[in-house]
MARDREN-563687 format. One record per atom (N, C-alpha, C): x, y, z; residue in one letter. Coordinates in steps of 0.001 Angstrom, whole numbers, plus 500000, padded with zeros to 6 digits. Example, Ala and Ser with C-alpha at 12.3 -4.5 7.8 and 13.67 -1.06 7.14 Angstrom:
<pts>
513190494310507800A
512300495500507800A
513200496700507800A
512850497750507080S
513670498940507140S
512900500030507870S
</pts>
This chain:
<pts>
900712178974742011X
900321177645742498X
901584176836742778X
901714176186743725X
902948175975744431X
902940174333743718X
904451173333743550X
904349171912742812X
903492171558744163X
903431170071744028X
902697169103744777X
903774168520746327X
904875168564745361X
905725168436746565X
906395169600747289X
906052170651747066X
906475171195748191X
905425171637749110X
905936172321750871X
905120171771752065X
903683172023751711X
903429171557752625X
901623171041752690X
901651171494754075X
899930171872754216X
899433172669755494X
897836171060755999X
897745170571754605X
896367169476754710X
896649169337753472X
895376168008753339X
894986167284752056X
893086167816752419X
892612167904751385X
891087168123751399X
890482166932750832X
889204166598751176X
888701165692750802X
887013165787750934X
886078165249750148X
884685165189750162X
884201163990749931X
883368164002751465X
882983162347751551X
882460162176750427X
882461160610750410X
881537159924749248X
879842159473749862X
878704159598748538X
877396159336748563X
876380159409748085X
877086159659746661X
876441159346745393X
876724158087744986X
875719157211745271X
876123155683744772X
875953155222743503X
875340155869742540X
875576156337741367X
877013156202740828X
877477157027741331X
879478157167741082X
880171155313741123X
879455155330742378X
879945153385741709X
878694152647741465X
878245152492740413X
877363151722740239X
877503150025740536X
876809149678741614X
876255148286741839X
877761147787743081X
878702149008743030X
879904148708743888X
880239149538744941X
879061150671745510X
879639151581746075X
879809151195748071X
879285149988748071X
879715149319749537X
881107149457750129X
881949149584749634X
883066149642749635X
884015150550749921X
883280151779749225X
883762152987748824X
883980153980750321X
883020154142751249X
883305155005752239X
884509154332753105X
885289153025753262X
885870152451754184X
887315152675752958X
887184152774751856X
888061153179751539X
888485154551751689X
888109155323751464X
888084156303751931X
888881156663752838X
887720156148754521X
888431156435755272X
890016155616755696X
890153155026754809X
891542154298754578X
892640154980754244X
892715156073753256X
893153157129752334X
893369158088753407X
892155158651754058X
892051159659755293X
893048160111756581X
893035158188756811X
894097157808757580X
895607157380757549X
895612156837756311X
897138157023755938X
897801158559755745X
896712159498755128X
897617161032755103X
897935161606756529X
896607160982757398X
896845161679758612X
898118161249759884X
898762160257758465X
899932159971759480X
900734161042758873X
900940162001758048X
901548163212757954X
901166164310757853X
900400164890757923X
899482165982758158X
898293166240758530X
897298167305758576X
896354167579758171X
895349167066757474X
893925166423757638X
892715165822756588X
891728166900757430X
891252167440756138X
889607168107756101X
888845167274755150X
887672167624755857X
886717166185755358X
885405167287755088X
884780167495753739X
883544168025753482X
882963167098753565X
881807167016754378X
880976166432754536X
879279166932755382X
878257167001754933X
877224166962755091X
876892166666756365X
876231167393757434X
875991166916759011X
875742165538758737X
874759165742758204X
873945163371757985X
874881162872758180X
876028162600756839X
877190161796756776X
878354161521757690X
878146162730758454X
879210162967760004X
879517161531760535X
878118161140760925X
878504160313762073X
878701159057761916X
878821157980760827X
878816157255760170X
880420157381759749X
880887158744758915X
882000158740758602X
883073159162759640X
882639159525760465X
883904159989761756X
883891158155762293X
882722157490762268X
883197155931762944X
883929155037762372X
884059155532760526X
884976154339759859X
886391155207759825X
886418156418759625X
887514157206759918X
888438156845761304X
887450156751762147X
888426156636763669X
888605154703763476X
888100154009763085X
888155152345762930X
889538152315761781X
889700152920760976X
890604152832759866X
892048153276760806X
892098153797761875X
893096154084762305X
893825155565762436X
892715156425762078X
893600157982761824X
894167158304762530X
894416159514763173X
895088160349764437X
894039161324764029X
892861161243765285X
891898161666765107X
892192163271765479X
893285163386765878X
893564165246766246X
893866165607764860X
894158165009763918X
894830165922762543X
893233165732761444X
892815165296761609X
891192165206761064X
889846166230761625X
889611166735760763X
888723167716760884X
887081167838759688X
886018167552760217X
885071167481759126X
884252168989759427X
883866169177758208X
883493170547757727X
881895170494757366X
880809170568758003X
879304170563757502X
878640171416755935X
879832170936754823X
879649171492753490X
879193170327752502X
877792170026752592X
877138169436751436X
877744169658750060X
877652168421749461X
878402168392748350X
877601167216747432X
878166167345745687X
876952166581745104X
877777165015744970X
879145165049744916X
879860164471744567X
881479164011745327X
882048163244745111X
883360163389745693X
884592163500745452X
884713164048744152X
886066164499742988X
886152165418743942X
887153166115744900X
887303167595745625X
888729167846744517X
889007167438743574X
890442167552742786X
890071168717741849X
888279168218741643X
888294169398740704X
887040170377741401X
886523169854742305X
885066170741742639X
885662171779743838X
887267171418743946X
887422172033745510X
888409173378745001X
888762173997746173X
889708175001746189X
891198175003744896X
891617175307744225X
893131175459743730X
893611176580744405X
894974176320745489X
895078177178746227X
896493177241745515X
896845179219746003X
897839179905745326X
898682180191746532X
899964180449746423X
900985181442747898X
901332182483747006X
901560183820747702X
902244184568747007X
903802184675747999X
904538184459746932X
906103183747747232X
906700184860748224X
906283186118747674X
906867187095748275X
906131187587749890X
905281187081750097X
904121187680751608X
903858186124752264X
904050185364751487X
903540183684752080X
902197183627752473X
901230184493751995X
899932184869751555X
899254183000751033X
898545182461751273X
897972181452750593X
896424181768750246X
896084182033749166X
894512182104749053X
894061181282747801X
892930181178747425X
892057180073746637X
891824180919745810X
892199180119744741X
891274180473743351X
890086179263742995X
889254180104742661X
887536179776742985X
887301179267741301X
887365178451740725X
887062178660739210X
885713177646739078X
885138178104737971X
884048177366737505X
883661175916737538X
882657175338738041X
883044173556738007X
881330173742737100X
881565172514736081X
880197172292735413X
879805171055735180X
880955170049735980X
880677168047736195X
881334168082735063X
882455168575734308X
883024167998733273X
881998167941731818X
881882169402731799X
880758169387730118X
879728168966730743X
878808169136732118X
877233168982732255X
876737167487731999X
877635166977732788X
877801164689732323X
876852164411733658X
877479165351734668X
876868164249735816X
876082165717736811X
874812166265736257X
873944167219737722X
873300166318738500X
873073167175739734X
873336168010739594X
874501168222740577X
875045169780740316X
876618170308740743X
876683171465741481X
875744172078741446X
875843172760742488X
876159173151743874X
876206172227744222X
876513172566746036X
878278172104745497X
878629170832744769X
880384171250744246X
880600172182744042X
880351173077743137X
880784174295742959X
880937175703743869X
880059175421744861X
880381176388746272X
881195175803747291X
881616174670746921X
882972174343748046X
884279175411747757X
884658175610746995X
885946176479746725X
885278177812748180X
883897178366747954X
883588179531748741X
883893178884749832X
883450178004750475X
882696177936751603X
884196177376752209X
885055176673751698X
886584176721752436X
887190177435752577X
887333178874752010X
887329179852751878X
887543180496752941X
885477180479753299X
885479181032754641X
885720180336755632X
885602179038755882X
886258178378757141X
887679178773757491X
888354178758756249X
889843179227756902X
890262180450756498X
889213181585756341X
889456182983756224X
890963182978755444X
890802182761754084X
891570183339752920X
891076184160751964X
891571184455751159X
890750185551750602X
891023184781748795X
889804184715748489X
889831184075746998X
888761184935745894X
889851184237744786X
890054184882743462X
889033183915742757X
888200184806741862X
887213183841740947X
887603184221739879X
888300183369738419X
888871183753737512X
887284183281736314X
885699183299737068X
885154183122735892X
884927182160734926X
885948181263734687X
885838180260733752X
885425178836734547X
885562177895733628X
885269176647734157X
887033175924734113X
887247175291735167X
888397174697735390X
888279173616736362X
889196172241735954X
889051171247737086X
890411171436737857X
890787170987738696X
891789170641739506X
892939169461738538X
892270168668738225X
892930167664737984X
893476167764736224X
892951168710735645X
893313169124734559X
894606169884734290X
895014170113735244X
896625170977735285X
897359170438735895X
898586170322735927X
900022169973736785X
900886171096736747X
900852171547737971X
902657172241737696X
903858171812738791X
904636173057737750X
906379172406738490X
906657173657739746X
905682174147739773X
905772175749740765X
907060176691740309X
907663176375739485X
908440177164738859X
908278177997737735X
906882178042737501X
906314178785736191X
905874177661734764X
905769177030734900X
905489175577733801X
903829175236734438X
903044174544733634X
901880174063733564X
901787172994732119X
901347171705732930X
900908170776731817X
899433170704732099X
898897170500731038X
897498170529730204X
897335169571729116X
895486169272728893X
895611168683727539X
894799169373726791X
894411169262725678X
893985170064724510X
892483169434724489X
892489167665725280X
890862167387724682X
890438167824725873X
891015168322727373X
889865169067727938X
889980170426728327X
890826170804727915X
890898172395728503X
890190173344726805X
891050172268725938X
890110173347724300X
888188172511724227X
887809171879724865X
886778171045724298X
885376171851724806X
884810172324723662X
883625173007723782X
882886173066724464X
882738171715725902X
881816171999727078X
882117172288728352X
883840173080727835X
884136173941729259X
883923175225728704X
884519175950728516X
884597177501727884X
884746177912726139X
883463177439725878X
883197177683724038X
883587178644723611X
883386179934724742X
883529181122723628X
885313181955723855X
886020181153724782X
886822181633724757X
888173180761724050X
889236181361723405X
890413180636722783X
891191179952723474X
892367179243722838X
893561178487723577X
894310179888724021X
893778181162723227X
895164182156723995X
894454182969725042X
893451182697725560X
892258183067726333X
892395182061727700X
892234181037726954X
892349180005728387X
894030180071728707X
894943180319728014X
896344180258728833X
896260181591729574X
895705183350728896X
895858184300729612X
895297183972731132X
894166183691731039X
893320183260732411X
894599182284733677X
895360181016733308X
895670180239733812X
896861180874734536X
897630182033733692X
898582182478734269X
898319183903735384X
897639184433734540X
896928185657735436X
896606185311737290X
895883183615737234X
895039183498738366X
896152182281739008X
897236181447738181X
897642180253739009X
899161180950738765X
899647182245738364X
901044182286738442X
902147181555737382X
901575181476736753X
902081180482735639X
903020180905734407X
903746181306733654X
904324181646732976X
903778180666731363X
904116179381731257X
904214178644730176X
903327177549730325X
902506176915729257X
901267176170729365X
902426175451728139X
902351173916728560X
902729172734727825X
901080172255727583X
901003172038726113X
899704170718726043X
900138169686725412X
899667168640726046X
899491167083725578X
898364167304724722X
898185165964724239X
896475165678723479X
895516165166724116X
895214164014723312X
894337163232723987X
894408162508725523X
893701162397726157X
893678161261727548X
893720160163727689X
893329158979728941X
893515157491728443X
891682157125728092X
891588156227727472X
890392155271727678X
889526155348728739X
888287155727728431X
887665155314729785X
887509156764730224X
888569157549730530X
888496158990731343X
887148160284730832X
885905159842731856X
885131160502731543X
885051162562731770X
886487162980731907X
886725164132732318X
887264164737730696X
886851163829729946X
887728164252728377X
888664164469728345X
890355163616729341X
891502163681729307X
892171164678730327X
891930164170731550X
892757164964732731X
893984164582732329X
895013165657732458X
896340165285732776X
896557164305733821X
895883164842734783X
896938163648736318X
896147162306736150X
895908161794734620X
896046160211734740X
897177160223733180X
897844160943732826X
898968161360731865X
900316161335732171X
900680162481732483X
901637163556732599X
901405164195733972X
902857163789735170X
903061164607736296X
904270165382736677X
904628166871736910X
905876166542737119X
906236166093738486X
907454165899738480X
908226165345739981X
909387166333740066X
909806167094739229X
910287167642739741X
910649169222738878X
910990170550738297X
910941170814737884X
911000170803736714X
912309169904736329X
912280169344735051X
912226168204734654X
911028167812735737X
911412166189735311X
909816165655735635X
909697165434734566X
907986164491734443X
907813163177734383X
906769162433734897X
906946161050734766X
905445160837733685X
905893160318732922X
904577159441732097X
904024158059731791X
902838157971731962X
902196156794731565X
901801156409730047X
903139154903729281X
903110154739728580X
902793153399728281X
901995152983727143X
901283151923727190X
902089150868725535X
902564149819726982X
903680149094725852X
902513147524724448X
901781148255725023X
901192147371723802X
900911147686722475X
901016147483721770X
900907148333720717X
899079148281720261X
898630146875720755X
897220146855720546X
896070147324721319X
896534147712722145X
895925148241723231X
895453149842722564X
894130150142722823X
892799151250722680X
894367152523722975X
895117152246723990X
895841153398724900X
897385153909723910X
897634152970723144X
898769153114722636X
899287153952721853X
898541154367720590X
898638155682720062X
898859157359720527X
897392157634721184X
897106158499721937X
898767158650723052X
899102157596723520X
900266157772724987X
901566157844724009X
901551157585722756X
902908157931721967X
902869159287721801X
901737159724721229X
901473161121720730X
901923162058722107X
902075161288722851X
902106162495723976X
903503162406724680X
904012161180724439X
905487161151724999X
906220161886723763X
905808162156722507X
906767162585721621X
906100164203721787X
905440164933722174X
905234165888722699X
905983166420723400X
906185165721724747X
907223165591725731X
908620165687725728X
908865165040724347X
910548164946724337X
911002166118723450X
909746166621723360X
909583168152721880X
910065169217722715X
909228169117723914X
909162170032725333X
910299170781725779X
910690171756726047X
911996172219726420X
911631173146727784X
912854172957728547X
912677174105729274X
913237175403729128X
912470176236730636X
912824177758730017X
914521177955729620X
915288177297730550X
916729177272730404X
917191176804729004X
916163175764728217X
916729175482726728X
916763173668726490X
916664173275728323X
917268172125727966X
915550171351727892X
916530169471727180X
915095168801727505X
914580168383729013X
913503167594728910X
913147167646730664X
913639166094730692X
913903165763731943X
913810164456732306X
912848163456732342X
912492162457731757X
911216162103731131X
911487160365731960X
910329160504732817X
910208158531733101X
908813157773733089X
909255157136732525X
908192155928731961X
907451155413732843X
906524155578732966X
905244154456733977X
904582154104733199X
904518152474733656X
903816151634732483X
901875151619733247X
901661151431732193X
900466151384732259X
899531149919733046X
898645149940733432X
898286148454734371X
897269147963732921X
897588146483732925X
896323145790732270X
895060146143732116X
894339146924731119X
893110146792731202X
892289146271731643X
891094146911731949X
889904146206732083X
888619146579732019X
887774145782732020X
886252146936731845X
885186146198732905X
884032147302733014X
882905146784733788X
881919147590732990X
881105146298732977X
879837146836732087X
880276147283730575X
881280147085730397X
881239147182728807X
881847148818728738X
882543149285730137X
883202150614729935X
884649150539730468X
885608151037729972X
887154150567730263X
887374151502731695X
887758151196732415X
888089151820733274X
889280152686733178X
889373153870733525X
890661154698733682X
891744154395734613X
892485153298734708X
893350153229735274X
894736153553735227X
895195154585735980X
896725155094735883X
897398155025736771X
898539154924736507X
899563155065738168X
900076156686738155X
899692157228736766X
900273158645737191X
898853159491738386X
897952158635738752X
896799159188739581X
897496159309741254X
898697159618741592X
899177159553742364X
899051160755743057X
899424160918744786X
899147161925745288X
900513162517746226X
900890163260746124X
902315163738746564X
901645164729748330X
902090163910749293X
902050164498750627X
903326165132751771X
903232165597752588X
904286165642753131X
905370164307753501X
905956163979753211X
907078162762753474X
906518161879752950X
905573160962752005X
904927160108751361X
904595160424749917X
904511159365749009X
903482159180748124X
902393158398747956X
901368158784747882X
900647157557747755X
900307157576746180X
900264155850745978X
899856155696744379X
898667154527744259X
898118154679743190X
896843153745743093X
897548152380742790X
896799151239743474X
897615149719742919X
896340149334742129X
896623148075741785X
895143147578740608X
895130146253741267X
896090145371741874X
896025144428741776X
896807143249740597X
897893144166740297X
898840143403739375X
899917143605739371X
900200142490740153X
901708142349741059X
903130143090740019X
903467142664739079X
903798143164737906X
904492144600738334X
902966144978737590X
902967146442737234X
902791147284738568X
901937147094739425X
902771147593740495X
903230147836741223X
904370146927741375X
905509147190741943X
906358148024740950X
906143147329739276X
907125148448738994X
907489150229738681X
905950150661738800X
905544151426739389X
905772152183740398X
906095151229741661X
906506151803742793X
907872152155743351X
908293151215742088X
909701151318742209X
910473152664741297X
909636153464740370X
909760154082739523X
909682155517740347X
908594155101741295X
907985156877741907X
909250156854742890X
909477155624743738X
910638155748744783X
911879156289744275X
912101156348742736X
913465157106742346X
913161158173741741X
912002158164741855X
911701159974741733X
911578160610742804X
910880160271744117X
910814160935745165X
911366160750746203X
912896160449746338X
913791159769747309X
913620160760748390X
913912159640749879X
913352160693750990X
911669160657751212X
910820159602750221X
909454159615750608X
908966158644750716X
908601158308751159X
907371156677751798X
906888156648750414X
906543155502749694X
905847155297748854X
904839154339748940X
903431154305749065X
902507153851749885X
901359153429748902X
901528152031748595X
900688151380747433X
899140151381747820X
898255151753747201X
896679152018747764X
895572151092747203X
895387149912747325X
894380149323746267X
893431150463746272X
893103150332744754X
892374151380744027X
891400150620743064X
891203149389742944X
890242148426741595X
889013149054742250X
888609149172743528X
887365149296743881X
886712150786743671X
887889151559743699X
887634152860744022X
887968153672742213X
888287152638741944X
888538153307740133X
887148153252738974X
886544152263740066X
885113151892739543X
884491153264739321X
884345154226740115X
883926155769739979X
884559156343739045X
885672156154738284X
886257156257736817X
887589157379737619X
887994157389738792X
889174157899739448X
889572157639740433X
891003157819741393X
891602157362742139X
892126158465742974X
893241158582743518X
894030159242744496X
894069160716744342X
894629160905743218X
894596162496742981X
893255162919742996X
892784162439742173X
891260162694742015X
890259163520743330X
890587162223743750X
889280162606745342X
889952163572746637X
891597164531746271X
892018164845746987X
892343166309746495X
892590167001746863X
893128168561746983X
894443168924748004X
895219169171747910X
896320169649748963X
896566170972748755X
896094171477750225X
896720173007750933X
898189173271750923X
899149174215750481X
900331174684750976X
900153175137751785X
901388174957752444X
901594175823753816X
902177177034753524X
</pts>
């Protein structure tokens, strides 16, 4: 499995239309979208799963948002949901043939939270066959957004969702690492712990721990000490600084602060800036709406990813669905 920053062939994406996912807010949600759609398609490639119905509605806010309607492409693949981070393809290269094919792994809505899931779980096939690759089903249940790597043989993970009994009960932590390396190329599995507040996926990494660069991860740390987030984000930066690489040394470790809380309906929202999405010549990162935090944020990813657009995304509306940027996206290597 190749890092995030290196080349890209597309970004994948699955419309939104479960209004459910934002409760009492989802007006909003398809124009964001096609907002997201159109900013990538100023550097690559957008595939769009989407349902014939939804076509024509979403190709009109897509082309109104501004895309470059030649690098946009929608795909007639019904879907239950619009996480494609974890319901979609994890695509592999083999370094030596430049071979790119999909690994197909299990999707179950995160422990059986939100059916039904079915038609998610045949997107990995059915992209598959649109772009005639040839994919690997490793059997288990796995999200997208639950792993990070450095494409150099490293993988970060956390322990409350990759060990937690309503993905794969009957198999071990030395079961789920054999699987991860076997099917994503992986050599070494780092775990964190717990996740932030709010994260109904039982602790994805990519609202944690990302790397940027092989040895160098950025984390979201929460300077309050009273804050629900504060414990849990220590436990995991001192993890981090435990961390070594294969060479011996420590990794390069940077701080992203965390945005102000908040809740709706009496549930905290998951808000991270590590929910960021790494494209060809850009980053895009989730904003909240607090001038503050981020900018400083943005100023943090820009000295990690020098040489890249860094492209602030209001996200308050779109976090309401309990995720952001990485989340609702998938990226193809080239």
């Amino acid at each position: 499995m190749p890092a995030e920053w290196e080349p890209q062939t597309a970004v994948w994406y699955s419309w939104p239309h479960r209004h459910r996912t934002w409760p009492g807010n989802f007006r909003p949600i398809p124009s964001k979208f096609a907002e997201i759609v159109a900013t990538v398609s100023r550097f690559q490639q957008v595939h769009v799963n989407a349902a014939k119905p939804l076509q024509a509605r979403a190709l009109a806010l897509v082309t109104k948002a501004g895309a470059d309607m030649s690098r946009v492409t929608f795909h007639d693949h019904p879907t239950d949901d619009a996480w494609c981070r974890d319901h979609g393809p994890i695509f592999v290269r083999n370094d030596r043939t430049g071979e790119v094919a999909i690994t197909d792994w299990e999707f179950n809505a995160w422990g059986g939270k939100y059916p039904a899931f079915d038609a998610d779980n045949e997107i990995p096939q059915r992209v598959a066959e649109v772009l005639g690759l040839r994919r690997f089903s490793p059997g288990i249940v796995l999200e997208g957004g639950s792993i990070d790597v450095n494409g150099a043989g490293l993988l970060l993970t956390s322990e409350a969702c990759l060990l937690n009994p309503n993905r794969n009960p009957e198999l071990s932590r030395e079961q789920i690492e054999q699987k991860l390396r076997e099917y994503l190329g992986v050599q070494t599995i780092l775990w964190l712990g717990d996740g932030i507040q709010g994260d109904d996926t039982d602790g994805h990494v990519d609202d944690l721990s990302r790397f940027f660069a092989a040895d160098g991860i950025l984390t979201v740390v929460e300077r309050n000490p009273r804050d629900a987030n504060y414990a849990a984000l220590q436990e995991n930066l001192e993890r981090l600084k435990s961390f070594r690489t294969p060479e011996g040394k420590k990794f390069r470790l940077v701080e992203l602060p965390m945005p102000k809380g908040q809740e709706v309906n009496g549930w905290r929202l998951p808000m991270s800036y590590a929910n960021f999405l790494i494209i060809n010549g850009a980053v895009l990162m989730p904003a909240f709406r607090q001038p503050q935090a981020d900018g400083e944020a943005a100023e943090l990813l820009k000295e990690c990813f020098p040489g890249r657009e860094i492209i602030p995304i209001d996200c308050l509306e779109l976090v309401w669905g309990l995720g952001t940027l990485h989340c609702i996206s998938q990226q193809q290597p080239a």
